[in-house]
Rosetta silent file (secondary structure, phi, psi, omega in degrees, C-alpha in Angstrom):
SEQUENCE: XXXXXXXXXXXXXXXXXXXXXXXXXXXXXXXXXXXXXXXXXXXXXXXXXXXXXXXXXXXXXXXXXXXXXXXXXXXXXXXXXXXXXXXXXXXXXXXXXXXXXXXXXXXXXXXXXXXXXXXXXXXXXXXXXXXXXXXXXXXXXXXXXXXXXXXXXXXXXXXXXXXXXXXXXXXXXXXXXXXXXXXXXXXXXXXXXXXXXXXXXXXXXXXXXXXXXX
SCORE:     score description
SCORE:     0.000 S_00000001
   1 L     0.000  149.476 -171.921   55.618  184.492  -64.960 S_00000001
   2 L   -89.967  172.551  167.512   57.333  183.053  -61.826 S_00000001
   3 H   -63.974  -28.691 -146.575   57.596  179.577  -60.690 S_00000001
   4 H   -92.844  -41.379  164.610   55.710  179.996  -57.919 S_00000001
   5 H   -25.013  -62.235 -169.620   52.880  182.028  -59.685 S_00000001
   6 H   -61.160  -50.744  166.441   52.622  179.138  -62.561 S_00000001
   7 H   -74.646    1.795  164.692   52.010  176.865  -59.620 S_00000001
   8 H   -49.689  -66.700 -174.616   49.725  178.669  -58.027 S_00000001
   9 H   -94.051   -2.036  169.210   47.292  178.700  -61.137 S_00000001
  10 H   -60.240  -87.286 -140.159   48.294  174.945  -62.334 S_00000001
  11 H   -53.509  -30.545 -167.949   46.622  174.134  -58.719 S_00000001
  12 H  -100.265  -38.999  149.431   43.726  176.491  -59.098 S_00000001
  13 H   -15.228  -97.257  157.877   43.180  175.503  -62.523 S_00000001
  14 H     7.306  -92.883 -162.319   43.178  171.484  -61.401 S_00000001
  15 H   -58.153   -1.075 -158.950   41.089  171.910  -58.448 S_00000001
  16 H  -120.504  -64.636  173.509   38.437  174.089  -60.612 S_00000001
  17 H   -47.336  -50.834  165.299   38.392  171.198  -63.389 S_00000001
  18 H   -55.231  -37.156 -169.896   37.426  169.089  -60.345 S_00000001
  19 H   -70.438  -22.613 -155.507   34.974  171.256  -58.593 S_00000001
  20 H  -113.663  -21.057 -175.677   33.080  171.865  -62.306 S_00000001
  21 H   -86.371  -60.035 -170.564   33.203  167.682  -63.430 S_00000001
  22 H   -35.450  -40.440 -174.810   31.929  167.140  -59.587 S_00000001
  23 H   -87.277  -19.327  140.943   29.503  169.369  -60.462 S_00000001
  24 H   -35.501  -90.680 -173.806   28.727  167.910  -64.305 S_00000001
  25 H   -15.432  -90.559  148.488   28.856  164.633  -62.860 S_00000001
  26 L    -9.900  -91.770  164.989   26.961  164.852  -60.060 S_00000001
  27 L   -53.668    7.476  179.339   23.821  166.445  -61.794 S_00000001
  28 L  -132.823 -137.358 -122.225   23.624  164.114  -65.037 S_00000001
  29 L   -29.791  -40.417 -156.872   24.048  161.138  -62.518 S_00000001
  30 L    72.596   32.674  171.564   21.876  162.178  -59.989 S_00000001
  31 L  -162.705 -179.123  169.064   23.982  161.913  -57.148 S_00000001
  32 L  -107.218  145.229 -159.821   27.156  163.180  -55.857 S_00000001
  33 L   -82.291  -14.649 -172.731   30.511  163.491  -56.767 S_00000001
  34 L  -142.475  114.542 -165.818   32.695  164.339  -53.876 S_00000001
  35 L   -41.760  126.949 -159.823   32.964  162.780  -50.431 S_00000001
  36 L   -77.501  -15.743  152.612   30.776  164.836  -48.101 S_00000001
  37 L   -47.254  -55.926 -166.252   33.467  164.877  -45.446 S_00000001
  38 H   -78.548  -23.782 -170.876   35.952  165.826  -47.605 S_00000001
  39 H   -89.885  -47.439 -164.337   33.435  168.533  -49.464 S_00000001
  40 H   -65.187  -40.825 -177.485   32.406  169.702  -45.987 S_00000001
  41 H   -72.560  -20.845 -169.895   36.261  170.488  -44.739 S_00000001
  42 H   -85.403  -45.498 -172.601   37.010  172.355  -47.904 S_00000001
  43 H   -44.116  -38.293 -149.007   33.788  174.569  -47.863 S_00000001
  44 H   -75.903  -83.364 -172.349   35.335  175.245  -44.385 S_00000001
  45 H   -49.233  -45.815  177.987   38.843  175.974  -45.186 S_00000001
  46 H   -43.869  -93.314 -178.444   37.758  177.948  -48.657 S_00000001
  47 H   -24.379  -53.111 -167.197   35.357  180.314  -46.835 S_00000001
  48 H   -89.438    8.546  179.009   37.691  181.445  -43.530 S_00000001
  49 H   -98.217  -35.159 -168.250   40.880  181.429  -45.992 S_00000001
  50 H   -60.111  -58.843 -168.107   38.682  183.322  -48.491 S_00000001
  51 H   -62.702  -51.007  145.969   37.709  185.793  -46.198 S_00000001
  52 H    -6.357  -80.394 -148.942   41.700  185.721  -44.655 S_00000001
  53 H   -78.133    7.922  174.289   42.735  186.395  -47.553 S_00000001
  54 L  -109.608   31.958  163.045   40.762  189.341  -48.371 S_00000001
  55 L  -144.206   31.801  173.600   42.229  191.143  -45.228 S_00000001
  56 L  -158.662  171.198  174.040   45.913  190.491  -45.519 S_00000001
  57 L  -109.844  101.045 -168.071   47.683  189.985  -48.747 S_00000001
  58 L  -102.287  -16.640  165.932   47.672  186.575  -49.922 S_00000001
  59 L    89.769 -164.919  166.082   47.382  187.663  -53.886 S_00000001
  60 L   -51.833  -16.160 -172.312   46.129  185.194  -56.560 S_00000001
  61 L   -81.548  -42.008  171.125   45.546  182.364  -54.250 S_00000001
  62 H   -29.141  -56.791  175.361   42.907  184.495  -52.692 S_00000001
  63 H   -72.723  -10.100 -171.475   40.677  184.783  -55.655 S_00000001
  64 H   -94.003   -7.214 -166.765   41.613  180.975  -56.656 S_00000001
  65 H  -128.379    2.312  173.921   40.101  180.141  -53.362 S_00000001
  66 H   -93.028  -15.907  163.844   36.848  182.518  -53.704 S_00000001
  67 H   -87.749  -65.426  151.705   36.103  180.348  -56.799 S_00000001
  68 H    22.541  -77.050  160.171   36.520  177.402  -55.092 S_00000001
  69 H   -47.321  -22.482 -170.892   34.303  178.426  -52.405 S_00000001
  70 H  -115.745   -1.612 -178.583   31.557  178.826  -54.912 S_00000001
  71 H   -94.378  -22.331 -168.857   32.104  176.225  -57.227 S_00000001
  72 L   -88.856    3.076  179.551   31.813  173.671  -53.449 S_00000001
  73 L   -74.554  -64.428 -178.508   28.304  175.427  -52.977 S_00000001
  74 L   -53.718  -70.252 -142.090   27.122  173.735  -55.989 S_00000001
  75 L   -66.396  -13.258 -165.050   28.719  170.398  -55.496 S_00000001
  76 H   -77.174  -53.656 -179.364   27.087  170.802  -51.653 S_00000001
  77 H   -76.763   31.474  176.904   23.669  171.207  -53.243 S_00000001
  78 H   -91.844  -68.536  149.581   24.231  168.469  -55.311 S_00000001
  79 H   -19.107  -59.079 -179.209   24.565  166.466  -51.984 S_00000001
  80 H   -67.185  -29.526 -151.623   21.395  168.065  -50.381 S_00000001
  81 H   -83.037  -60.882 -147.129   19.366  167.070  -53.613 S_00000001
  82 H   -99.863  -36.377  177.207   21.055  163.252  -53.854 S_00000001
  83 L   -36.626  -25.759 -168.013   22.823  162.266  -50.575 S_00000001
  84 L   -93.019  -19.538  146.828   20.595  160.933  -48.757 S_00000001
  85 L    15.900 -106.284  157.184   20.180  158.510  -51.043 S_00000001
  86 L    -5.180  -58.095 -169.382   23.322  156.814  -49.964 S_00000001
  87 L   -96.584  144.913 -139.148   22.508  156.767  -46.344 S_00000001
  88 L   -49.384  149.278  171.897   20.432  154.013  -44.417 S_00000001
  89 L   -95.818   22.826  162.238   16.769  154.177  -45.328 S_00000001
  90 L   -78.977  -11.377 -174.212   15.905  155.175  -41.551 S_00000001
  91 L   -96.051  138.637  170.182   17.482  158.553  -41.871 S_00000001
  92 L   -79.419  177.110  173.065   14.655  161.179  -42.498 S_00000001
  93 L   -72.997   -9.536  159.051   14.853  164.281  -44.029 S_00000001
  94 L   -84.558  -23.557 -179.407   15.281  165.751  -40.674 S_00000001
  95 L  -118.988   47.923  143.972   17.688  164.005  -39.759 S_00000001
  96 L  -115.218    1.964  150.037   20.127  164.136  -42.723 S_00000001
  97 H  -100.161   -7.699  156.235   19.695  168.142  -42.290 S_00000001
  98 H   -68.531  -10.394  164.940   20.853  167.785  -38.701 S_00000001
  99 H   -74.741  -61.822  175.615   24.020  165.619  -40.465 S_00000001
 100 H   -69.925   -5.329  168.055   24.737  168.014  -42.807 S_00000001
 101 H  -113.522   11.004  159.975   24.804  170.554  -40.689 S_00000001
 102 H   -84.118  -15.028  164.415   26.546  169.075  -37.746 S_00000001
 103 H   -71.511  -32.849  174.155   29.770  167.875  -40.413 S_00000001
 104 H   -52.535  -70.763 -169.938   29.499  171.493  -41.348 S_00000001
 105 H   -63.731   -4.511 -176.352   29.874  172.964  -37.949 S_00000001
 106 H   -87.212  -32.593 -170.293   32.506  170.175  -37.272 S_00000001
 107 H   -67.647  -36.123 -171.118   34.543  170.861  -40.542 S_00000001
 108 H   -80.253  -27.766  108.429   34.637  174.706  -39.397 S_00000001
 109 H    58.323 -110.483 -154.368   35.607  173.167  -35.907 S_00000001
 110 H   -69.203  -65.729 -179.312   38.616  171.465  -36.898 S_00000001
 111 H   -64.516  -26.306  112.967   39.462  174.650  -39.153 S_00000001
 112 L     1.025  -37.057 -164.526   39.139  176.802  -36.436 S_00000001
 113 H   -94.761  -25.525 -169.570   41.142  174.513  -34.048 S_00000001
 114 H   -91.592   -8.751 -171.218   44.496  174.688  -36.997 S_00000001
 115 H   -82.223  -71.124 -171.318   43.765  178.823  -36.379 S_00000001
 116 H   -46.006  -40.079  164.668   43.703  178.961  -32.645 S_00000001
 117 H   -35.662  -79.489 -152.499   46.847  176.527  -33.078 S_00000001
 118 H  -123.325   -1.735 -170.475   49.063  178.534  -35.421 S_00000001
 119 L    67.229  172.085 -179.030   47.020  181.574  -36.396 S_00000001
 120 L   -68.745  100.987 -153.762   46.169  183.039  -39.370 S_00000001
 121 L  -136.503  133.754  148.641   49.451  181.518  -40.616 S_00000001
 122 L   -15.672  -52.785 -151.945   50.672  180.290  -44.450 S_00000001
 123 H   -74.530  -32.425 -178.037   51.438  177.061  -41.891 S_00000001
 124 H   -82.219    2.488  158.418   47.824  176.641  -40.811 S_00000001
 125 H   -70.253  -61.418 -155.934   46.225  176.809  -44.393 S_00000001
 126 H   -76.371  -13.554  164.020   48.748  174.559  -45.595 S_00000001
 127 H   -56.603  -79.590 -177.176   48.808  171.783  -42.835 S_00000001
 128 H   -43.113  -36.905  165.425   44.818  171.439  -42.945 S_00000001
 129 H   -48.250  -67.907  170.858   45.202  171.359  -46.100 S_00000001
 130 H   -52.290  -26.392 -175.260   47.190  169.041  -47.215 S_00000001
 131 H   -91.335   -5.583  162.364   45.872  166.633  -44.029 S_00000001
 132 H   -72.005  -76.519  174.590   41.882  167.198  -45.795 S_00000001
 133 H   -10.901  -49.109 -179.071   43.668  166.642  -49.130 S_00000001
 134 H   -63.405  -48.306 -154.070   44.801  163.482  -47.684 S_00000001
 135 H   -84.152  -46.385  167.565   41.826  162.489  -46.275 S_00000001
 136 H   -51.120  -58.979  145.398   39.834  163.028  -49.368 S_00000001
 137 H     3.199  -90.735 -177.669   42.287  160.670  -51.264 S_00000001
 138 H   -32.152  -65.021 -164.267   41.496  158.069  -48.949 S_00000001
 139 H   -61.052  -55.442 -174.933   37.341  158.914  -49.453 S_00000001
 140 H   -60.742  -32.960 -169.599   37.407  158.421  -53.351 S_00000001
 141 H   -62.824  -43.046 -171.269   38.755  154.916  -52.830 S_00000001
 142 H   -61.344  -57.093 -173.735   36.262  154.352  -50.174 S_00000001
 143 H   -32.163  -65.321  174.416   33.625  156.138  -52.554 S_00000001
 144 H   -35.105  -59.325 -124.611   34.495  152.864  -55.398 S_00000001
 145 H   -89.459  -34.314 -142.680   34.801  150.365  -53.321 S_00000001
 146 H   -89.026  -49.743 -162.220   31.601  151.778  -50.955 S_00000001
 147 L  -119.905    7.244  142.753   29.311  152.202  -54.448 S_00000001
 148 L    91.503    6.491 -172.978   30.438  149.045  -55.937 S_00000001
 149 L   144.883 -173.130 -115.769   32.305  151.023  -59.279 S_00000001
 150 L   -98.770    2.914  179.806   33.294  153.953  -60.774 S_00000001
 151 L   -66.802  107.747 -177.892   29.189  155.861  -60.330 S_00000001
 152 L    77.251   76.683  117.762   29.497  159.741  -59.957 S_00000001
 153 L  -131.778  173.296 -164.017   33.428  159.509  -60.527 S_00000001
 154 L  -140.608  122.089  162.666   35.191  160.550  -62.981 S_00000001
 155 H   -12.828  -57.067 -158.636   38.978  160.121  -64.515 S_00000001
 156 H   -47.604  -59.764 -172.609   38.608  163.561  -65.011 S_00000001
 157 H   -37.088  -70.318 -174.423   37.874  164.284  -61.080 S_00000001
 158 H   -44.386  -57.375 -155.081   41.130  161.504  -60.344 S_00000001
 159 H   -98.840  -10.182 -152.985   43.988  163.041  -62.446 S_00000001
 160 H  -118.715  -44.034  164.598   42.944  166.937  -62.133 S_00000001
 161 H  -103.940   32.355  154.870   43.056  166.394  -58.570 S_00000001
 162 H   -77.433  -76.475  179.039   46.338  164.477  -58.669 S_00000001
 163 H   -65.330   11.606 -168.934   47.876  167.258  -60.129 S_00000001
 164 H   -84.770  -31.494 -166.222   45.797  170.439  -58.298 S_00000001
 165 H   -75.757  -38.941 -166.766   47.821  168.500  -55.184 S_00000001
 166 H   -65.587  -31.655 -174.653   51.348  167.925  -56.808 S_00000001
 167 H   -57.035  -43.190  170.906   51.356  170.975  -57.942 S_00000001
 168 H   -86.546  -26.755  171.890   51.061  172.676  -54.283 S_00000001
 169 H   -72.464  -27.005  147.918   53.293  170.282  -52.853 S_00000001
 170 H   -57.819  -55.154 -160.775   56.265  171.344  -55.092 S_00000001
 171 H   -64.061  -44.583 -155.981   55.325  175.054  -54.592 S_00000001
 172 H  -130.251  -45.766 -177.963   55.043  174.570  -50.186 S_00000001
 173 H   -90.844  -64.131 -160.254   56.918  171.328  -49.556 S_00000001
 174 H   -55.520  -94.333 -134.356   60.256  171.133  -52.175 S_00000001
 175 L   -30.608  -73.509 -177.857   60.772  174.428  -53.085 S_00000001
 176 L   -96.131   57.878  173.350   61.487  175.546  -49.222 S_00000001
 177 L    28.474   63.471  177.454   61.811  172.191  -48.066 S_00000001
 178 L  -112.018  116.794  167.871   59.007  171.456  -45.696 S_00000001
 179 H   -50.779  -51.748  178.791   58.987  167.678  -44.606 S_00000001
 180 H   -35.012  -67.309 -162.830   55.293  167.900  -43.574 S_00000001
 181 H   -52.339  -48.413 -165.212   54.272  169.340  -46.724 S_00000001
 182 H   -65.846  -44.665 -163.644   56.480  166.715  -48.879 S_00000001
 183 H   -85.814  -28.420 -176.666   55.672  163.790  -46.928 S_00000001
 184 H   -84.590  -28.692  167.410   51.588  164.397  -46.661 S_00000001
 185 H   -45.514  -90.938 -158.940   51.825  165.624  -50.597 S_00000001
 186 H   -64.390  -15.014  157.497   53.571  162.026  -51.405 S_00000001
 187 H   -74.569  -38.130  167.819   50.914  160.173  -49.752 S_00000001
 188 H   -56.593  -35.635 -177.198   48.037  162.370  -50.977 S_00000001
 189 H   -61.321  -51.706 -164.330   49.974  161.007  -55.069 S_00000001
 190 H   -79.193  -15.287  162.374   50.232  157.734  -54.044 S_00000001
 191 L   -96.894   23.962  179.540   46.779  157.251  -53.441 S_00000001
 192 L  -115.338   -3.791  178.483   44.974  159.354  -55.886 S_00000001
 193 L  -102.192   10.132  155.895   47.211  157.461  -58.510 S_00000001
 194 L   -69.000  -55.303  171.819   45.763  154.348  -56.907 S_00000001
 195 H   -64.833  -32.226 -179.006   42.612  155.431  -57.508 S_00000001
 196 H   -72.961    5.078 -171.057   43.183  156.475  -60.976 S_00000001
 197 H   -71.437  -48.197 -167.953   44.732  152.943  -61.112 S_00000001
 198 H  -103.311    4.620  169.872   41.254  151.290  -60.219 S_00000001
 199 H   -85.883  -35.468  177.003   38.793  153.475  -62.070 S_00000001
 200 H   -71.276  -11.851  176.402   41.132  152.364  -65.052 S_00000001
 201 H   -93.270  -35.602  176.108   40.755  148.820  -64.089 S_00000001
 202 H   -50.090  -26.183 -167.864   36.861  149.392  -63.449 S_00000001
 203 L   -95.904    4.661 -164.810   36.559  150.548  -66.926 S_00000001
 204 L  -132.855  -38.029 -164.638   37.936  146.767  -68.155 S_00000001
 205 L   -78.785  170.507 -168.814   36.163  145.013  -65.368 S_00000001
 206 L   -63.014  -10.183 -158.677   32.441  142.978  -66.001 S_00000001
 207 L  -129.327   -3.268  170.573   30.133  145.397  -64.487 S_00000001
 208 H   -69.933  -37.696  160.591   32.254  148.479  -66.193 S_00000001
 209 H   -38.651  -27.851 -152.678   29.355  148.652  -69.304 S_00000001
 210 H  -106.346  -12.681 -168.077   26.636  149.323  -67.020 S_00000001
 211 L  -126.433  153.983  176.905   28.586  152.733  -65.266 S_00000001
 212 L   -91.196   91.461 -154.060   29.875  155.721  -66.841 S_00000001
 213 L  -125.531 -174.683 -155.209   32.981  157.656  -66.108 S_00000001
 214 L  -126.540    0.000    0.000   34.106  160.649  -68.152 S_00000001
């Protein structure tokens, strides 16, 4: 097996352990597990890379990114079931399906916008990526801080997608040296090992008895 191969399924591996606890999680909680921003840009990027890739040859990551797509279905109807929850108790059920599907049409948007940009290009998967990736990061922290402790996260969630990212960031930034790639990579680390930092302190702190993480 090659280097690049093994990281290839380390990442899809990861990201699959996330997508399936999110999805655990989520449903035994009764809410959701994954920031609906960040779950809206991936459904985006899965689906038009998925489809990419099954009309040029992109290989194993193709099929690593058609599970993906179908494992972020679930966590999305997790979200239609529990989300609204969350949100203000003025929004109706009409209008939290005009949210989700105006984040939707924004996330494909944005992915759309890295196409027209650079084309169906290695560089435009892996830029949005890694700049969602980032962005996601950011969103679990918010998610603690936002929900007051560690309810629908998971350790699990935190370290599987620390390493689904490091894993692509060796494979796309070191290996052929792309700054972008290195530098959005080491920011996406240092803040998902922040977060696993504060779900481990949440799990010590006074109100850690009353929430569950896995």
């Amino acid at each position: 097996m090659t280097l690049e191969l093994a990281l290839t399924l380390v990442s899809g591996v990861a990201w699959s352990v996330v997508y399936v606890a999110a999805i655990r999680i989520g449903f035994r909680d009764r809410t959701y597990a994954m920031p609906f921003g960040a779950l809206a840009l991936n459904l985006a990027w899965e689906f038009l890379y998925t489809y990419d890739g099954f009309t040029s040859p992109w290989g194993a990551q193709t099929w690593v990114n058609l599970v993906w797509a179908c494992l972020d279905v679930v966590i999305l109807a997790s979200y239609l079931r529990f989300g609204r929850r969350d949100l203000p108790s003025f929004v109706t059920r009409p209008m939290f399906g005009v949210w989700v599907v105006g984040m939707l049409g924004v996330a494909f948007a944005v992915q759309g916008l890295f196409i027209a940009e650079f084309g169906w290009s290695l560089k435009a998967a892996e830029y949005s990526a890694f700049l969602q990736n980032l962005l996601m990061s950011v969103l679990f922290v918010q998610f603690y801080v936002l929900r007051g402790g560690p309810r629908g996260q998971s350790l699990v969630i935190a370290v599987a997608k620390w390493l689904g990212t490091l894993a692509p960031t060796i494979l796309l930034g070191v290996l052929p040296g792309n700054v972008f790639v290195i530098g959005i990579g080491a920011l996406c680390s240092v803040v998902d090992l922040a977060y696993i930092a504060l779900l481990l302190w949440g799990r010590r702190g006074p109100s850690a008895g009353s929430m569950r993480t896995v």
